[in-house]
C-alpha angles and dihedrals in degrees: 000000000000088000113191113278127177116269130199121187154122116288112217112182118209137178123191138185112226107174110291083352138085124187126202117189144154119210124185130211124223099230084221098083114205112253098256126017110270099261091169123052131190108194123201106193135111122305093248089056102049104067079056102051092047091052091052098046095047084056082064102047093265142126117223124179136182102259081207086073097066104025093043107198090245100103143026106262131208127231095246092048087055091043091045092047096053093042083047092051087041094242116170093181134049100195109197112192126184137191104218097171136013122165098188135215107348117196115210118182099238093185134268128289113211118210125167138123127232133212132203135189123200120186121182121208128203128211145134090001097298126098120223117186127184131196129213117189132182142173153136142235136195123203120199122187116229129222136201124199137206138174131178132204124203119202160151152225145194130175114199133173107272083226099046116021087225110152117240097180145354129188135158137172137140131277111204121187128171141162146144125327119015091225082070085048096059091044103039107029098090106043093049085039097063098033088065094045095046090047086052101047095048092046090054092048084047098048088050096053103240100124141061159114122279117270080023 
């Protein structure tokens, strides 16, 4: 299903700041609008990215579902059973969305930070008219070496029309993010990660008009 058709359409490149991450992506419009704007997505993409899909479309007036809900990969499926499920569900947008690339949590050596304290002890003497005073001092430091992280995901995107598999747009691009401490980039990356792609994709299908509630 959704085999490759030509597209013709008009690029906008966009980056946007979401937090630690920064997404840059292209999307291109098929100049064939579909009759009505997509008011009902199925997604198909990875289930770290989906939470953050729906949020994101229902930002926009939209419904998205995971088509996996309701085409659990259990089974082979027809044409004609995907295409009857997503008429049944009332589903007006199939959204298809990739990793291509994803280098992981990169550690860079960013320098050492030096803390510690110091004490010192003085103690005068007094004898035979003169004064002699002697110091002790002591202390301690700890030096502790500091790390940045990054990671960058390449993907891409397609939504298509659930009867016919046309393409009404495609688009793809990288989102980077990065900060101190890998063990934050290992916590925190996906999840800032998707939310920036997700924000992006669903801006560009916005701009472009392809989205929306009814009566929008």
């Amino acid at each position: 299903m959704f085999a490759l058709l030509r597209v013709a359409g008009i690029a906008i490149a966009t980056v946007t700041l979401f937090g630690c991450a920064a997404t840059s992506m292209q999307g291109y419009a098929d100049l064939e609008r579909p009759a009505h704007p997509i008011q009902h997505i199925a997604a198909f993409a990875g289930p770290a990215l989906l939470p953050a899909l729906a949020s994101e479309a229902k930002k926009q007036g939209v419904l998205l579902e995971d088509a996996l809900s309701f085409l659990p990969p259990t089974r082979q499926y027809t044409e004609a059973e995907i295409r009857q499920a997503m008429s049944a569900r009332g589903v007006d947008g199939v959204l298809v969305i990739t990793l291509t690339g994803d280098t992981g949590a990169q550690q860079q050596y960013a320098g050492t930070v030096t803390t510690g304290n110091a004490s010192a002890v003085g103690t005068t003497m007094y004898g035979g008219g003169m004064a002699t005073t002697s110091v002790s001092a002591s202390g301690t430091s700890v030096s502790t070496p500091v790390y940045r992280f990054s990671r960058a995901i390449a993907f891409e995107a397609r939504l298509s029309d659930p009867q016919t598999s046309r393409k009404f747009w495609v688009g793809g691009g990288q989102t980077n993010s990065g900060g101190g401490g890998l063990i934050g980039a290992i916590s925190t990356s996906n999840g800032v990660n998707a939310t920036s792609m997700a924000s992006n994709i669903f801006n560009d299908l916005r701009a472009k008009e392809l989205i929306g509630a009814a009566g929008a």
